[in-house]
N, C-alpha and C positions, 0 to 999 in steps of 0.2 A: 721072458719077463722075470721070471726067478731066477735066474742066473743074474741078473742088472739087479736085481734087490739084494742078493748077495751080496755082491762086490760091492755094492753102496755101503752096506751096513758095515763089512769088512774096513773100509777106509776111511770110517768112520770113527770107527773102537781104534785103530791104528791111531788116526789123527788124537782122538780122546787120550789114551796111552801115552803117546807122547807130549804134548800139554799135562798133563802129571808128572810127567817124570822132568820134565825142564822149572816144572812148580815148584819142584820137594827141594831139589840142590842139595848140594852139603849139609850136615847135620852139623851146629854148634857144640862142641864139647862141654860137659859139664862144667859149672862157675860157682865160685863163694857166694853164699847170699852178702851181698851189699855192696859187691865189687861191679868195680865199674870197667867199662870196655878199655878205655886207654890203660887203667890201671895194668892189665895182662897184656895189650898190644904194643905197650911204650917196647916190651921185652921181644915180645915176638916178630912185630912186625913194624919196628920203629919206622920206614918210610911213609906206610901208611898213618899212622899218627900225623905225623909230621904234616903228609899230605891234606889229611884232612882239617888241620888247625890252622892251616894256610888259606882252606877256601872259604868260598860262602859260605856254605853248610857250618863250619869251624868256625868262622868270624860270629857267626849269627848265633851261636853255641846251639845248632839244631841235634838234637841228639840221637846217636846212631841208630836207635831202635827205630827211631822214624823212615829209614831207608830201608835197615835190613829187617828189623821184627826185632822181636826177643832172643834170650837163647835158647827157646824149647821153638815145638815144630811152627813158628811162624820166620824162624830165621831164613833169609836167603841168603846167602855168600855174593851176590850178584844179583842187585835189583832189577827187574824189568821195569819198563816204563809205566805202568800200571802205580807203582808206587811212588813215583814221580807225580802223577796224575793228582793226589790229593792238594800238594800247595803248587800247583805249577800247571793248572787246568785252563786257564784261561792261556797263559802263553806258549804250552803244546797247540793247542787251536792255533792259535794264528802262523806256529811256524810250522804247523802240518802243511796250510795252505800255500807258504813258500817252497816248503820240500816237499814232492808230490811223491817220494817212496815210501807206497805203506807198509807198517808194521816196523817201521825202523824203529829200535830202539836208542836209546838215548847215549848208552855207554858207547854206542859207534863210533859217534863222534865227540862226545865228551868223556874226560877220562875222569875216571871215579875220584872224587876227592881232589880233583883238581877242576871244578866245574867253571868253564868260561861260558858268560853269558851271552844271549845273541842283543848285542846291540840295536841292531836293527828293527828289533821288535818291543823294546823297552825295557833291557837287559843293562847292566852296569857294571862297570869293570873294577876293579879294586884294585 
């Protein structure tokens, strides 16, 4: 019986550890106060710019911080679906019930900055 409470506990702290460490991601580099993320991405990473003034989120002028955080430790490099979750609650519900794979995250099948909506569920294309 303490040998099974071990290992329980063990797979436990393992699983805990790892959900942290998928949490933290990449740390954002330090930034000018009052600058803005395209400001330093138009240079660095002009596709995603690009990408993201193209989609929904860009049309809608949602702003970055709302998917990844800030640049101190609420940044992700790669949101999970969790952050999705705030404006997009009710139509994860309904296409969880269409896709029965759980835990899927959203970037699976939709590519970051390039978000196609699911029609079928009251989704709109642009």
């Amino acid at each position: 019986m303490n040998r099974l409470l071990i290992m329980l506990l063990a797979a436990v702290l393992l699983c805990s550890v790892e959900m942290v460490a998928q949490q933290k991601g990449k740390r954002h580099p330090a930034t000018e106060p009052g600058q803005t993320c395209v400001e330093c991405h138009e240079a660095l990473t002009p596709e995603v710019v690009t990408g993201y003034e193209k989609s929904l989120h860009g049309v809608n002028t949602v702003p970055c911080i709302v998917c990844h955080g800030a640049t101190d430790a609420t940044f992700v490099a790669k949101p999970r679906k969790d952050r999705c979750l705030g404006c997009h609650e009710s139509m994860m519900i309904s296409v969880a019930k269409a896709f029965p794979k759980k835990n899927k995250e959203c970037v699976e099948c939709h590519v970051m900055h390039e978000l196609s909506p699911h029609k079928k569920f009251g989704g709109t294309q642009q």
